[in-house]
C-alpha positions in Angstrom: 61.9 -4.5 9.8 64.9 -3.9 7.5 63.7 -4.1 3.8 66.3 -3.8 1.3 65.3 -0.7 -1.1 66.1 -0.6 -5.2 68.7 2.3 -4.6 70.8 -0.3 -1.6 69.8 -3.1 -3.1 72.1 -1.9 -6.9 74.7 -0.2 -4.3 75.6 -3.5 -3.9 75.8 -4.8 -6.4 72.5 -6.8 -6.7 69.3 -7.2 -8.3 66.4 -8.5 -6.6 63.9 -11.3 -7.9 60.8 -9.2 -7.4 60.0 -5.2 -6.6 57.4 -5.7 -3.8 55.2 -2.3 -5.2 53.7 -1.4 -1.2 51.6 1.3 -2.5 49.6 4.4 -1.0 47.7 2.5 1.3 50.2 0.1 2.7 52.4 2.9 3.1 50.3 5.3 4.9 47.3 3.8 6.5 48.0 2.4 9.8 45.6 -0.4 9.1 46.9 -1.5 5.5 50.6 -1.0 7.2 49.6 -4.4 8.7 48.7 -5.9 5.3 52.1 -4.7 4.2 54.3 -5.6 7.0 52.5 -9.3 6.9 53.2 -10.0 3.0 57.2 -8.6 3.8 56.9 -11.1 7.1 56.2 -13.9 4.3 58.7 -12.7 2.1 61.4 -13.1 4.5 60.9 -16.5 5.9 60.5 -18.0 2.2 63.7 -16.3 1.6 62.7 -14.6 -1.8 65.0 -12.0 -3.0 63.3 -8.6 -2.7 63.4 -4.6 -2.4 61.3 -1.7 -2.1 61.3 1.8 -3.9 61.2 3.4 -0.8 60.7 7.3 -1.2 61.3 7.2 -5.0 57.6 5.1 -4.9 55.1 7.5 -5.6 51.3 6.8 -6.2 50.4 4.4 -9.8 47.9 7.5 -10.4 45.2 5.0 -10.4 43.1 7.3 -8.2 43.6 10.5 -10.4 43.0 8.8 -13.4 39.6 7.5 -11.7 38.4 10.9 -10.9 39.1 12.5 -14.0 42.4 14.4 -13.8 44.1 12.3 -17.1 47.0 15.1 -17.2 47.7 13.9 -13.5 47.9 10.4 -13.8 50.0 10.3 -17.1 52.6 12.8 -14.9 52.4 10.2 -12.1 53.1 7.4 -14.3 56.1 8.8 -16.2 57.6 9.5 -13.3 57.2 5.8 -12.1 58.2 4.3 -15.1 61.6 6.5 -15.0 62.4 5.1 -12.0 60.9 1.1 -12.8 62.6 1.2 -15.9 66.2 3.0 -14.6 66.1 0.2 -12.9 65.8 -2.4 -15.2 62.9 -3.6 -13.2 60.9 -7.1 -14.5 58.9 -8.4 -12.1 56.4 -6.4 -9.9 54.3 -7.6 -6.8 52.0 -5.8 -4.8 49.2 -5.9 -2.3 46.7 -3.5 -3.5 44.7 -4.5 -7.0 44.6 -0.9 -7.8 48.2 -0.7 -8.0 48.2 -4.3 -9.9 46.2 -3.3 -12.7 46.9 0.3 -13.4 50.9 -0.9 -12.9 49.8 -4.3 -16.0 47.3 -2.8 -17.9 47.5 0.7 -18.4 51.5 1.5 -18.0 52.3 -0.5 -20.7 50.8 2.1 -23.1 53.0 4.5 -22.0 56.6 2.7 -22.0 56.2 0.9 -18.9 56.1 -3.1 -19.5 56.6 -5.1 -16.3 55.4 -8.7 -15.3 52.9 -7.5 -12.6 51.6 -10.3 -10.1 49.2 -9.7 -7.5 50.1 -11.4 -3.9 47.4 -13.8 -3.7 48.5 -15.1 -7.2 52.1 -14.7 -5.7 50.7 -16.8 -2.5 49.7 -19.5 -4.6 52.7 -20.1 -6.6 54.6 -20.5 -3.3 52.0 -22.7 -1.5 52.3 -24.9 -5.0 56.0 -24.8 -4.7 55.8 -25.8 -1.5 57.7 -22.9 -0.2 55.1 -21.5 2.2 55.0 -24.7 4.7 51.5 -23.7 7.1 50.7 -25.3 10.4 49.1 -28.5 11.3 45.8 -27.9 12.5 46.2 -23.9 12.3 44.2 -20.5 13.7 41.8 -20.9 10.9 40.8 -24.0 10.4 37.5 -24.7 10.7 36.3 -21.5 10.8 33.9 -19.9 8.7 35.3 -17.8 6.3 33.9 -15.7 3.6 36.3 -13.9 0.4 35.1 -10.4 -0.8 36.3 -10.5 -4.6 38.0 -7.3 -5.1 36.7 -5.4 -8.3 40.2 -4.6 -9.9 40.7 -8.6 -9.5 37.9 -10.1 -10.4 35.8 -8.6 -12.9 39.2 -6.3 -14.0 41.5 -9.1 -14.2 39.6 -12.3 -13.7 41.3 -13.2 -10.6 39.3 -15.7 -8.6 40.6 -18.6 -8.2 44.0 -17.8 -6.5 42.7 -15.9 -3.6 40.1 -19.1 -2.7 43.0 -21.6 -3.1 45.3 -19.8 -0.8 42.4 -19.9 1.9 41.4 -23.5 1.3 45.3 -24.5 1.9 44.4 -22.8 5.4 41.7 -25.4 6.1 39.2 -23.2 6.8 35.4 -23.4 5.2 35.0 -21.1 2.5 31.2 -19.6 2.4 30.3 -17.7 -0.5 28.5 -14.6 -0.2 25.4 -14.5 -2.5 27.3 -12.4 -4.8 30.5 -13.3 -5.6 33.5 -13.9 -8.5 32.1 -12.3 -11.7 28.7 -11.5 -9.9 30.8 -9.6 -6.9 29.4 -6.1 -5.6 32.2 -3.7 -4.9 32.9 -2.5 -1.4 32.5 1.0 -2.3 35.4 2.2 -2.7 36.9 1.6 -6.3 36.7 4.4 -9.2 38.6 7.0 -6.8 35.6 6.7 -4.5 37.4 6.4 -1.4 38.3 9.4 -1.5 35.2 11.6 -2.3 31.4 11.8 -0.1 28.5 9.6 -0.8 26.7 9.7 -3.6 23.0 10.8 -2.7 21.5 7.0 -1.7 19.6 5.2 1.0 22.1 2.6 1.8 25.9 2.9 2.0 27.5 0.7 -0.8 30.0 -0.9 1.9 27.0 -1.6 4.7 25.5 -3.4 1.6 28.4 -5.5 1.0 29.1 -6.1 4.9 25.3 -7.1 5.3 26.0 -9.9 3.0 29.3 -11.2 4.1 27.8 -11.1 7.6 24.9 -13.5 6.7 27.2 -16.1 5.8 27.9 -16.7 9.1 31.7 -16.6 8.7 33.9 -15.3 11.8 36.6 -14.3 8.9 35.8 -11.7 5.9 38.9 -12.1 4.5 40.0 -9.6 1.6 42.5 -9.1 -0.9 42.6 -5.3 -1.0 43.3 -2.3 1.3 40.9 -0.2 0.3 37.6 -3.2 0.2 39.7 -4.1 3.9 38.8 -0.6 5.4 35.3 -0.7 3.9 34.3 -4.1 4.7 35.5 -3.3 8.2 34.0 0.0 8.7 30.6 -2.1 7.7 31.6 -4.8 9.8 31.8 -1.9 13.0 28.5 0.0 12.1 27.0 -3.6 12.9 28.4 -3.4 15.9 30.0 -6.7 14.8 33.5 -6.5 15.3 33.9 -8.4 18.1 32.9 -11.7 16.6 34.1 -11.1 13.2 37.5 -10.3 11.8 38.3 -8.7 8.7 41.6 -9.9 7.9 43.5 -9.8 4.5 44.9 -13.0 2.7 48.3 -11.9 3.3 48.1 -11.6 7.3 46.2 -15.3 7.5 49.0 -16.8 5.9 51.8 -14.9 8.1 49.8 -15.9 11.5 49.5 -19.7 10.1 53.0 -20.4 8.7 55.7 -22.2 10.8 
C-alpha cells in the first residue's frame, strides 16, 4: 500500500487533514497489521487526506508508564511531541485506545495538545457524513454480533456509543454481553499487562471475558482494540471456538462491507 508519510507529505509541499497514529501493535503484530491496513483501506476510498510518521513514530509510552518506569514514558513522550509538534500536527487518529488516551489525556501536560479521535468515533462521523457508503444487504447482516468495550474507551473516555452505531449501520444484531459499557470487564490486557505473566489466579482474565462474549451466541466478537483483539481471540481459540466465531475489529467490518 503507498501511505504518504509526514516527512513526504511537507516535501511537497502539503499538509494532511489527519496523522493516522498506527501505533506499536498495528505496526508490529502481524494480526493488528490487519486492523491497520483495514482503517488505511477506508481512508483511501473516502479520500481523506492523510500521512503516517513512519520510522520517526515511536511508542506513546503508555505501556512504560503502566508498569512503573515514569522516567521512560516522559522520555518517550518528548520525543513524540518534538516530532507531532515540528510538524505543526492538529488532528490525530488512531486504532489502538492506548495510544488515544495517553496521546489526549496525558501529553497535554507535557506540551503536547492535539485533537485526538479514536477510529470508531472517526467511523461514525463518516457514516453520518455519508462518506462511508456500505452495501445493500452486506457480510454482516444479520448476524449475531457482540462489542467488547475496550477499557481505555469506555470507562477511560466514555466511549460507547460510537463503536455500537458503526455496527448497527452494518445491520447486524448487536447482543450485549452481561457486562458491558461502564460495567465492562477488561480483556486482560490493559495496565502494561500484556506484556508481563499472570497474576497468581484460577481463571485467566481474557478466558473470562471470552466465556461471556461466547454465551451471547454471536458469530462476531467485534473489538475496538489491538490488544482486547489478541485476547479475546486467544480466549476464543482455547474454546476451541474459532471456527464458528470471528473476532474481528470495527475497522476491518467496515472495509469488507463498503462498496
Amino acid at each position: 500500500m503507498k501511505v504518504n508519510t509526514m516527512a513526504e507529505m511537507m516535501m511537497n509541499g502539503e499538509t494532511p487533514e489527519v496523522l493516522f497514529w498506527v501505533g506499536c501493535a498495528g505496526s508490529f503484530d502481524q494480526r493488528a497489521q490487519k486492523i491497520t491496513k483495514a482503517f488505511a483501506t477506508i481512508l483511501n476510498k473516502v479520500g481523506v487526506k492523510y500521512a503516517i510518521l513512519g520510522k520517526e513514530e515511536a511508542c506513546t509510552g503508555d505501556p512504560a508508564r503502566r508498569a512503573g518506569n515514569e522516567f521512560l514514558f516522559q522520555m518517550m513522550a518528548y520525543q513524540n511531541i518534538q516530532i507531532l509538534n515540528g510538524y505543526g500536527i492538529k488532528k490525530i487518529v488512531t486504532t489502538c485506545p492506548h495510544c488515544f488516551n495517553t496521546l489526549k489525556n496525558e501529553y497535554p501536560e507535557l506540551g503536547g495538545s492535539y485533537d485526538v479521535i479514536h477510529h470508531t468515533t472517526f467511523l461514525q462521523e463518516l457514516i453520518d457524513q455519508g462518506k462511508i457508503k456500505l452495501k445493500e444487504g452486506g457480510i454482516y447482516k444479520g448476524k449475531k454480533i457482540s462489542y467488547h468495550d475496550s477499557c481505555y474507551l469506555g470507562r477511560s473516555n466514555e466511549i460507547y456509543e460510537a463503536p455500537r452505531k458503526v455496527l448497527e449501520a452494518l445491520e447486524g444484531e448487536l447482543i450485549e454481553m452481561k457486562r458491558c459499557r461502564s460495567n465492562g470487564l477488561c480483556c486482560g490486557a490493559g495496565g502494561a499487562q500484556m506484556f508481563k505473566e499472570d497474576e497468581p489466579g484460577n481463571k485467566r482474565i481474557n478466558i473470562e471475558r471470552a466465556d461471556e462474549a461466547l454465551e451471547t451466541g454471536a458469530s462476531v466478537i467485534a473489538s475496538a482494540c489491538p490488544f482486547c483483539n489478541t485476547m479475546m481471540t486467544d480466549g476464543v481459540k482455547n474454546r476451541e471456538k474459532e471456527g464458528s466465531v470471528a473476532v474481528l475489529d470495527i475497522a476491518e467490518m467496515i472495509a469488507d462491507s463498503m462498496e
